[in-house]
N, C-alpha and C positions, 0 to 999 in steps of 0.2 A: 504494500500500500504506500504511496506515495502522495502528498501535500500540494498543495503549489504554494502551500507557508513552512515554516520551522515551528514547530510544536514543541511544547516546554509544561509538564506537568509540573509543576512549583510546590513546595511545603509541601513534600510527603512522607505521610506518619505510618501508613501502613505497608503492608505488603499487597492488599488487593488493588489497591490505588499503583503502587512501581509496577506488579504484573497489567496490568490494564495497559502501562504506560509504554511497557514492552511490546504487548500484543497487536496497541493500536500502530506500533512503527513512531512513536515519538525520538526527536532529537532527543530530550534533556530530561532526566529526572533529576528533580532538584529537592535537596534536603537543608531543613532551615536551622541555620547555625545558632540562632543568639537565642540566646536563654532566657529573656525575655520576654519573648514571644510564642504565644502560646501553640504555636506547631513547631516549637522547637521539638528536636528527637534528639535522645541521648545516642552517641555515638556509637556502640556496642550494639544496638539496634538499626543502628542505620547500617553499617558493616554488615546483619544477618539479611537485610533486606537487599543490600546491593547482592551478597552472593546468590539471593535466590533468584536475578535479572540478568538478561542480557540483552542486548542491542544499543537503546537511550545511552548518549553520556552524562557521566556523572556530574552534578554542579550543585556544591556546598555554598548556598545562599545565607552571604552575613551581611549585619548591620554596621554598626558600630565599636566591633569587636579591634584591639588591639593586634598588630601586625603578627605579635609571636602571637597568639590565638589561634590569626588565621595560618599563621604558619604548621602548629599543632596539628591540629586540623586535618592539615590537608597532607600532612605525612602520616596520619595514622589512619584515615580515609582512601588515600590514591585517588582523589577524585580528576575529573576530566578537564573541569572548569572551577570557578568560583564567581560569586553575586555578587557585587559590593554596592552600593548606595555611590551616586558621583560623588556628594559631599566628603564623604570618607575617601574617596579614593587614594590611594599613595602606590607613588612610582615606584617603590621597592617591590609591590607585588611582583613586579615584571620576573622578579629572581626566581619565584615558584616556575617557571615554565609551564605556567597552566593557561589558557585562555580563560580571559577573563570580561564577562557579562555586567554591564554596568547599570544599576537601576537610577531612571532619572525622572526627575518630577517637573523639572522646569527644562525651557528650551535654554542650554550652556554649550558652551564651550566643551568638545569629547577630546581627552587625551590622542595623543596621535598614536596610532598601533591598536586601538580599539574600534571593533568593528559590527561588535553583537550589543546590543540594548533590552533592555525592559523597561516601562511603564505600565501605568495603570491609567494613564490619562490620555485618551483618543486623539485629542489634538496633537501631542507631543508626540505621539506614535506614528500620521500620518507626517508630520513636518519631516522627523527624521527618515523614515523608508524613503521619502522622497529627496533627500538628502544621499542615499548609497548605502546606510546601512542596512543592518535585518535587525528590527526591530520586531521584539517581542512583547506582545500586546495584554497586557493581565486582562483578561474579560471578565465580568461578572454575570451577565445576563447574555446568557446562550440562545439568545433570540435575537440577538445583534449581528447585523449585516459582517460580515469580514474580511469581503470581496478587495479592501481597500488595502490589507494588511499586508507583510511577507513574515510573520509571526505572531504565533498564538500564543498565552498562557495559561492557560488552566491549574486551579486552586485544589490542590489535593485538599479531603475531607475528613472528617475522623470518624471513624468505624465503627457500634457498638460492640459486634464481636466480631474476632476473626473469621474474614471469608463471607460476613454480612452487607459490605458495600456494593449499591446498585450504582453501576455504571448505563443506566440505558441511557439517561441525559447526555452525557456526554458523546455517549455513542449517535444519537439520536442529530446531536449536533455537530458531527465530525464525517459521516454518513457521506450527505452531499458533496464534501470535497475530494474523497476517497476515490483514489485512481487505479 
């Protein structure tokens, strides 16, 4: 199955949410680093969850977290990518050798060597794709046109029990693009 966007399943806590992620043929599953937030996933668990995936690259989405953090992190994860907020941004990440996915809220200035994006605000999503990047779209409402995008984001969910998450909505909305 094939896109004519880049798919990004974001903040996921489960494993039915990363196999779905898999299944659908997604770029990115992304696990949410700061501990603050409440889809953060203890690391131990995101580790069992990556081993039971393949295809999606991996990308550890942090906030505000300090450099050795994200350093941590991403040596005892392997992940593919990482998320950082623009605000936060620092140039030393470049040392990970990881590509790196920048979330922006406002139209700024992109470090140069950056080339993948997120938002959650449709404005700033269409300025930028029209600009050269591939910008990743966080959607909320799966009734929203997307014709305009060259990436999607979708908000992993929390499960009551394992193996209990209905994936039809998303499938329901990922359908018509499916080539």
């Amino acid at each position: 199955m094939n896109y004519p966007f880049t798919l990004k399943i974001s903040s996921v806590t489960n494993l039915s949410d990363a196999r779905y992620a898999a299944g659908a043929w997604a770029n990115y599953l992304g696990f949410c680093c700061d501990p603050s937030n409440t889809n953060y996933i203890d690391p131990n668990k995101m580790k069992e969850i990556k081993a039971w995936v393949n295809g999606p690259e991996i990308v550890l989405e942090f906030n505000k977290q300090p450099l050795e953090w994200i350093s941590d992190f991403c040596h005892e994860i392997k992940p593919n990518a990482i998320q950082i907020p623009l605000e936060f941004y620092n140039p030393q990440l470049i040392e990970l050798q990881l590509k790196i996915i920048l979330e922006v809220s406002s139209i700024s200035t992109i470090p140069v060597g950056i080339t993948e994006l997120i938002t959650s605000d449709s404005d700033i999503a269409k300025h930028y794709t029209n600009s050269g990047y591939t910008v990743m779209y966080q959607i909320e409402n799966l009734n929203e046109d997307i014709k305009d995008y060259n990436g999607i984001a979708l908000l992993g969910l929390m499960e009551d029990k394992p193996g209990t998450r209905d994936h039809s909505n998303w499938t329901a909305f990922l359908e018509p693009y499916m080539n």
